[in-house]
C-alpha positions in Angstrom: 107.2 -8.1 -6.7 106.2 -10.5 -3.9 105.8 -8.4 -1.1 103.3 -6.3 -3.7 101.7 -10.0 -4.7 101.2 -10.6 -0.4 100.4 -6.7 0.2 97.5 -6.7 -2.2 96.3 -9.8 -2.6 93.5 -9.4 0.8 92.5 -6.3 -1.1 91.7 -8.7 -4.3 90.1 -11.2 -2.5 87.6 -8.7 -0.4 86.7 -7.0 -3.2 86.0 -10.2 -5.4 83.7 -11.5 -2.3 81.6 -8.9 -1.7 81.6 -7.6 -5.8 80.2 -11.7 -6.6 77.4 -10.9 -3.4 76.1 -7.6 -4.4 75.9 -8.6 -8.0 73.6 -11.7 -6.8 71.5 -9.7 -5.1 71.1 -7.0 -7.6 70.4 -9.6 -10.1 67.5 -11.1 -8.0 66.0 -7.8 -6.8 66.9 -5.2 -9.8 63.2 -5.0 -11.1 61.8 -4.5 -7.5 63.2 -1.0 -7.1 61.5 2.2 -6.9 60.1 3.4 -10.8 60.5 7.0 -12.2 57.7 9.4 -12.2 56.1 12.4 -13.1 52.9 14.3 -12.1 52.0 17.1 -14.0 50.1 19.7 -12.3 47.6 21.8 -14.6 46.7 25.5 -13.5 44.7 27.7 -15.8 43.5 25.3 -18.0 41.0 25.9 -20.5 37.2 25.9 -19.7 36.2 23.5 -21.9 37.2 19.9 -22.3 40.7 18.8 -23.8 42.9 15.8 -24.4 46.3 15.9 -23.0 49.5 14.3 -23.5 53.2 14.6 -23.2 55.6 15.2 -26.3 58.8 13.8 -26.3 61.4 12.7 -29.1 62.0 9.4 -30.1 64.8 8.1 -32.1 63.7 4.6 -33.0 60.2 4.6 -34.1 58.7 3.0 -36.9 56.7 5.4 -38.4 54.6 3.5 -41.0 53.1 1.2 -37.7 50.0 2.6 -36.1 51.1 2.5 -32.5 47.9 4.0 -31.1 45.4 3.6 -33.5 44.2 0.7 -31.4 43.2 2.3 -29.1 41.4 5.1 -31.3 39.2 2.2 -32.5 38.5 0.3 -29.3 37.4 4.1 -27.2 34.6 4.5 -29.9 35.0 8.0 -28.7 32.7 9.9 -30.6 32.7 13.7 -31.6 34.3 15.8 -30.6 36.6 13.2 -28.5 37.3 11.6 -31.9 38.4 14.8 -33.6 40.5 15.5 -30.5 41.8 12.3 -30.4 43.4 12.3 -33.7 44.6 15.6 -33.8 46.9 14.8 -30.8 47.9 11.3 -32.7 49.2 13.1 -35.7 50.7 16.0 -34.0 54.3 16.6 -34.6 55.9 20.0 -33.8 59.1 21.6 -35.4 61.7 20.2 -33.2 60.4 16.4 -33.8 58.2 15.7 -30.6 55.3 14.1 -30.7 52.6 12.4 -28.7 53.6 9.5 -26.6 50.0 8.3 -27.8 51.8 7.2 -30.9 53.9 5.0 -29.3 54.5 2.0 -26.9 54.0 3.0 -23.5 53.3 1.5 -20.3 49.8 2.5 -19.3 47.6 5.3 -20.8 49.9 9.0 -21.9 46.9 10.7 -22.5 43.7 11.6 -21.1 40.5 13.7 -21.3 40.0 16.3 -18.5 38.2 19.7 -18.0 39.8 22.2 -16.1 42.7 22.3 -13.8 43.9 18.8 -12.0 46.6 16.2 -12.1 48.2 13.7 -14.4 50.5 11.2 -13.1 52.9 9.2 -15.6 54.9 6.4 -13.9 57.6 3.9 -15.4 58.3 4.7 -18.9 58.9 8.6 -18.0 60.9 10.9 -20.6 63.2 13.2 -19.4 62.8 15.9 -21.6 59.1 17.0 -23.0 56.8 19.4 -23.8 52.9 18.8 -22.7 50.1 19.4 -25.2 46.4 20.3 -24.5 44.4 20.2 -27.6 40.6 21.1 -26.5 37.5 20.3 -28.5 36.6 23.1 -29.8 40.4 22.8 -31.4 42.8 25.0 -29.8 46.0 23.7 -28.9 48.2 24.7 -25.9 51.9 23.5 -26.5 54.2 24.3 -23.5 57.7 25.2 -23.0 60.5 22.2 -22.9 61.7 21.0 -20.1 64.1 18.5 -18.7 63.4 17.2 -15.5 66.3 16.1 -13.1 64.3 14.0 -10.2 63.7 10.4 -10.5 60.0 11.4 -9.0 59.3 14.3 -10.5 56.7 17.1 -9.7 56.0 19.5 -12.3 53.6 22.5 -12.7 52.2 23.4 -16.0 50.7 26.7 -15.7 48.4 26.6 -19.1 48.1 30.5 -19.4 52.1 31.2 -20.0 53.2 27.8 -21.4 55.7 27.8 -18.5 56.5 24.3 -17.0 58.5 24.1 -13.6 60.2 21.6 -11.4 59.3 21.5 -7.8 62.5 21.5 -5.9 61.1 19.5 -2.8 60.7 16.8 -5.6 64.3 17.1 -6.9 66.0 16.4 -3.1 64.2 14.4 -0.9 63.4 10.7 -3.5 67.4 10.8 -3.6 68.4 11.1 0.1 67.9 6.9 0.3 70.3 6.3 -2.2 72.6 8.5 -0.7 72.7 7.1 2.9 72.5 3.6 1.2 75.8 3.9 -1.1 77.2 6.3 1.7 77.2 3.5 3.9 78.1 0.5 1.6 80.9 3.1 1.0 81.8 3.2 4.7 81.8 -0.3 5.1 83.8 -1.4 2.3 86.5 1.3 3.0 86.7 0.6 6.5 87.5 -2.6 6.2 90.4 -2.0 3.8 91.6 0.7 6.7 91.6 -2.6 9.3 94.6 -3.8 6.8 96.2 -0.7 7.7 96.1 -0.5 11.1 99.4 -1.7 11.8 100.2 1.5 10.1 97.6 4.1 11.8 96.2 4.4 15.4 92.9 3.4 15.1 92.3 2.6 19.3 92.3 6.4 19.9 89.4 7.2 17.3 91.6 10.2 15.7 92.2 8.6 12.8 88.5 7.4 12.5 87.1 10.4 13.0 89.5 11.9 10.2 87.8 8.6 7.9 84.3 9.1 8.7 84.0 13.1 8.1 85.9 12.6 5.2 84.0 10.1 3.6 81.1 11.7 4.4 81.8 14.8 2.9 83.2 12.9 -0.8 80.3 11.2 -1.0 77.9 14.2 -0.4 80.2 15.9 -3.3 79.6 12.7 -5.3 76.2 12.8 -5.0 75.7 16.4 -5.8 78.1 16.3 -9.1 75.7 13.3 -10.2 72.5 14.9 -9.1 72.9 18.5 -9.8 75.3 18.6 -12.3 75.6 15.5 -15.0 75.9 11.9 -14.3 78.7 11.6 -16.7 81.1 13.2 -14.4 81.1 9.9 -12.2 84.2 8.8 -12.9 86.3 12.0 -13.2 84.0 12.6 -9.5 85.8 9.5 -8.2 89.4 10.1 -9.4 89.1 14.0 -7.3 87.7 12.0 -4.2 90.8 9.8 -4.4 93.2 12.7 -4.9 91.2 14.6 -2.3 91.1 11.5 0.3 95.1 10.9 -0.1 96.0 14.2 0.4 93.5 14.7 3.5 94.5 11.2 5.2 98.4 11.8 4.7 98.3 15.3 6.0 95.7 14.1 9.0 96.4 10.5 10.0 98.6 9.5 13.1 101.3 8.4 13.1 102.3 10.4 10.0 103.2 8.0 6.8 102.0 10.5 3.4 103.0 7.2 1.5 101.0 4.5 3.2 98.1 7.2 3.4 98.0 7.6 -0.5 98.0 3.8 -0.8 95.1 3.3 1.3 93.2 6.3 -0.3 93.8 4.5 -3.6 93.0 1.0 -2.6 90.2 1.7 -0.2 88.7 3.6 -2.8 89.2 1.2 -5.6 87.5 -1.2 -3.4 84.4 0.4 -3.1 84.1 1.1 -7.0 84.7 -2.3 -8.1 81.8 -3.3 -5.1 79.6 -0.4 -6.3 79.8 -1.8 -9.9 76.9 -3.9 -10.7 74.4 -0.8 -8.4 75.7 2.6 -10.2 74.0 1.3 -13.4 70.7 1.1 -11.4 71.7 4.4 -9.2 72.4 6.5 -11.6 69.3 6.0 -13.6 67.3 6.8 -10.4 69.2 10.0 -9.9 69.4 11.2 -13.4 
C-alpha cells in the first residue's frame, strides 16, 4: 500500500497543479472566447418585400408575456410592414416552433429584406430551426428543419424548394484551433507523466517518443471526430477506447518491453489529462457541438 501511496502520489500532485491553473484562467477568460454563429444565405427569394426570421422550439417560455411586442410598438412600422410584422409574431407551426421575435434574444432575429442576400445571427444561435419568410402581400415560405453541427455555421436557404444546407467548409475549419489547442495541452500533460516512467522506457533514443507522439495524435484526431461528427455525448465512452487503445499500443510498442508498466502509464497519463481538461471540455464541447 505504500509503495502505491509513493508511486502515485507525483501523479496527484501534477494533476492538482495544473487542474487549480487552468481552472483560473478559464474562470478569468471564459466570456472572451469565440461566440456561435449562423449566416443564412437566401437564393430565390420572393420579388417582393418580406420579413424573415428563424423558428426554433423553446421549452421555457412564458407565453402570456409579450416578448416582442416592444418592439412592434417602438418600429411604428406601418402597412404592410405592420401586417407582416405580426403575422410572423404569432406564428406557430405544427411541431411547436415559432419566431425567435417572440422571445429574448440577443440582437434583432428578424428583418425586412427584398430579394436574395444574407442574414447573420451571432451569440444566442439555435441549433435546430426552420427559417420563415412571410412577404407582404402574405405568403409565407416555411423551410425544411435543420440541425446545424458547426459552431460558425453557413447555411444556404434556397427559397424555391424549402431546402436548407450546411456548408461543409463551415463545419471543419472554426474547429481545427480547438483541436491543435487540446491536442497539445494533451501532449504536454501526458508527456510529463511519461518523464515518471522513464526509468522504465528508453526515452534518449526517441523510439519510444515517436511511438507517444503518433499515437496521441491519432486518439485525439478520433476524439475529435466522435465529438464533432458524431455526438458529443460519446466523450467519455471516446476516452475509456483511447485508454484501451493507448495501453495496448504502448505495451506492444515501447522499449524495453514491460505490457504492465505500459498499461499503467496509459491509464495514468490519460487520467491526467482528463482531470486537467476538466474545467475547458464544458466550454469545448459547446463550441464543437
Amino acid at each position: 500500500m505504500n509503495t502505491l501511496i509513493r508511486f502515485t502520489k507525483p501523479f496527484a500532485v501534477i494533476i492538482l497543479i495544473i487542474a487549480l491553473m487552468f481552472s483560473t484562467a478559464i474562470h478569468a477568460s471564459a466570456d472572451r472566447g469565440p461566440k456561435p454563429s449562423i449566416d443564412l444565405i437566401v437564393k430565390n427569394a420572393p420579388r417582393e418585400e418580406y420579413i424573415i426570421d428563424l423558428l426554433q422550439t423553446y421549452r421555457y417560455i412564458d407565453y402570456s408575456q409579450n416578448y416582442g411586442v416592444d418592439e412592434y410598438y417602438d418600429h411604428k412600422l406601418g402597412e404592410p410592414r405592420e401586417t407582416m410584422f405580426r403575422t410572423l409574431y404569432e406564428y406557430k407551426n405544427d411541431d411547436g416552433m415559432i419566431a425567435r421575435i417572440k422571445v429574448p434574444v440577443v440582437g434583432d432575429s428578424w428583418c425586412f429584406a427584398e430579394g436574395d442576400g444574407v442574414f447573420s445571427y451571432i451569440y444566442t444561435t439555435p441549433k435546430v430551426f426552420r427559417v420563415i419568410i412571410i412577404t407582404e402581400s402574405g405568403q409565407k415560405y416555411i423551410s425544411e428543419k435543420i440541425n446545424v453541427r458547426a459552431f460558425n455555421s453557413e447555411v444556404v436557404y434556397d427559397v424555391s424548394t424549402g431546402k436548407l444546407s450546411e456548408n461543409l467548409v463551415f463545419f471543419i475549419h472554426p474547429h481545427i484551433d480547438v483541436f491543435w489547442d487540446t491536442c497539445i495541452g494533451t501532449l504536454f500533460v501526458e508527456w510529463l507523466v511519461l518523464l515518471f516512467f522513464k526509468r522504465y522506457f528508453r526515452l534518449k533514443d526517441g523510439r519510444n517518443g515517436k511511438v507517444f507522439l503518433l499515437t496521441n495524435f491519432v486518439t485525439q484526431v478520433f476524439l475529435y471526430v466522435m465529438i464533432q461528427w458524431v455526438n458529443d455525448e460519446l466523450y467519455i465512452p471516446a476516452e475509456i477506447a483511447i485508454v484501451i487503445i493507448e495501453a495496448i499500443v504502448y505495451s506492444l510498442l515501447f522499449r524495453p518491453t514491460n505490457k504492465k508498466k505500459a498499461v499503467w502509464y496509459a491509464v495514468f497519463a490519460n487520467a491526467a489529462s482528463f482531470v486537467c481538461g476538466l474545467p475547458f471540455w464544458p466550454i469545448i464541447i459547446d463550441i464543437i457541438r
